[in-house]
N, C-alpha and C positions, 0 to 999 in steps of 0.2 A: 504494500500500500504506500501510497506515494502522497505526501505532504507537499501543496500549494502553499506560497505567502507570497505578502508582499513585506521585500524587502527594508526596513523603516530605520537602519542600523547600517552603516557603512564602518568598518573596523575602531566599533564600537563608540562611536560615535552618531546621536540619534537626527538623522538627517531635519531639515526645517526650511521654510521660505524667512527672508527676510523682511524690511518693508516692502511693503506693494506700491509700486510707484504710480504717478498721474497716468492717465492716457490723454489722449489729444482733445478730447471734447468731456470730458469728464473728472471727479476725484472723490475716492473713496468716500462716504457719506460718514462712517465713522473713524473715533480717531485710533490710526493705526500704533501697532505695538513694534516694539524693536524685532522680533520671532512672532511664527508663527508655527504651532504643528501640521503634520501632514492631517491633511483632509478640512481643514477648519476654513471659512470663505468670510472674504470682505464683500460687501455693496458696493457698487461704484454707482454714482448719479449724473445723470446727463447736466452739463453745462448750461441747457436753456431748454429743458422740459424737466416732466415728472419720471420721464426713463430711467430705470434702474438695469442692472447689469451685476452681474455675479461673477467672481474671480474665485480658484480654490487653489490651495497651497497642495502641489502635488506629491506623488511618492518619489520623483524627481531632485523634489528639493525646490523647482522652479515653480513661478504661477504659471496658470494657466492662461492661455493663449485667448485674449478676450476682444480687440477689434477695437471698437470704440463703444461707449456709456452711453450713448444715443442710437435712436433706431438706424438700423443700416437698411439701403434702399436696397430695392431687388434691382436685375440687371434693368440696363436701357434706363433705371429712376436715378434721378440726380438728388440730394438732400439741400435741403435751404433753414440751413442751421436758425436763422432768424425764426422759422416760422416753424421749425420742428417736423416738416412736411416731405415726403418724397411727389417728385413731379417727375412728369413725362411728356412730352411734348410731340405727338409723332407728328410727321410730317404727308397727312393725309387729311381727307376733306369728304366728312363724316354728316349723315343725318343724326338729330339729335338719341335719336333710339339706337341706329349705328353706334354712336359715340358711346352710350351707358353700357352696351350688349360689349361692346370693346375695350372700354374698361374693367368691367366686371372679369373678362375674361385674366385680367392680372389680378384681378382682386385687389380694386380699386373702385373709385367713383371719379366721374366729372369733375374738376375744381368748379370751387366759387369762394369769393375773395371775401373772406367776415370783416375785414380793416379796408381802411385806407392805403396804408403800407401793403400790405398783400395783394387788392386791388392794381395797384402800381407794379409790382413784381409780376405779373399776372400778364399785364397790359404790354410789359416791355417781350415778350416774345411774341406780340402777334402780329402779322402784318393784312390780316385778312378780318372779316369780322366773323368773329369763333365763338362757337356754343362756350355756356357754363352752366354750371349745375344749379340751374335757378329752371321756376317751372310754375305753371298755375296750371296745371293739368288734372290736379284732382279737385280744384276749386278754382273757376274761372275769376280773376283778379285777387287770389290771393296766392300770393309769392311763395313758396317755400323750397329750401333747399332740398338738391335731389335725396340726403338723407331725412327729410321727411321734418325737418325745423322750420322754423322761421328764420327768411332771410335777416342776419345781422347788421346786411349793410346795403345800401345803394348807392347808384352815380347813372343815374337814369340821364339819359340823352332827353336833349328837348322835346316836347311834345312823346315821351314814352313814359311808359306802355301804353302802348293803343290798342291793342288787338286788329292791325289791318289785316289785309290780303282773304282772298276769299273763304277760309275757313279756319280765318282767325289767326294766334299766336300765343304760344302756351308755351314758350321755352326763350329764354336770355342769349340774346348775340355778346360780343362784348367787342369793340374793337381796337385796333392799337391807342386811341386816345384814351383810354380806359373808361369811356363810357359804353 
């Protein structure tokens, strides 16, 4: 019969992580100790959200391999550390049920700008006028965002919402002047 372990003991000396250093967007939420033993884990907290992240002291001796304390984007998404947000911006020209059916597919929604600031961040990539997750579809002139809120903000273009064109208007353009 044959004995597994993990080895915790290098001649005789009882291996350990030291302090846990920052990472780039992030630092420990508690205050670190000079050691650590194998298996015991620090918190790390994102820079500019409520993201948490978990580091553990290995059988190594080293931490573990953690990335950054903020949400990491999937592929093709860029992060906007201001806004805590991943974005994607493809480069196609979408009906607005297209566009949800195609984000959905990343497991994502529509953006729609809750600030001023974000609005503006929003506005500086487009050069066309591009859907946002703004909608009165389930209540003709009452706004809500595509995850089903109330819009937090507007910058309504002159004379909008009207609901023109023959069968109406139940979804947000938005164009590069950020109206």
């Amino acid at each position: 019969m044959w004995l597994w372990f993990i080895r915790q003991a290098a001649c005789g000396v009882d291996l350990r992580c030291g302090v846990p250093g920052r990472v780039t967007d992030g630092a420990p939420v508690e205050v670190t100790q000079s050691s650590y033993h194998i298996g015991q884990e620090v918190t790390y907290k994102c820079d500019y959200s409520e993201t948490t992240k978990i580091r553990s002291c290995e059988t190594t001796g080293k931490w573990s391999q953690m990335g950054t304390a903020c949400a990491e984007c999937p592929d093709k998404f860029a992060l906007n550390k201001d806004f805590g947000k991943c974005y994607f911006f493809p480069k196609q020209r979408n009906t607005f049920n297209d566009g949800e059916k195609f984000c959905a597919a990343l497991g994502a929604v529509i953006a729609f700008p809750p600030t001023l600031e974000e609005n503006a961040f929003l506005s500086s990539f487009i050069n066309y006028n591009t859907f946002i997750g703004v909608t009165d579809r389930v209540q003709e002139g009452t706004w809500m965002t595509v995850t089903g809120e109330a819009i937090p903000f507007t910058k309504w273009n002159r004379g909008e919402p009207n609901n023109a064109g023959r069968e109406g208007e139940d979804c947000v353009e938005m164009g590069g002047n950020g109206l």
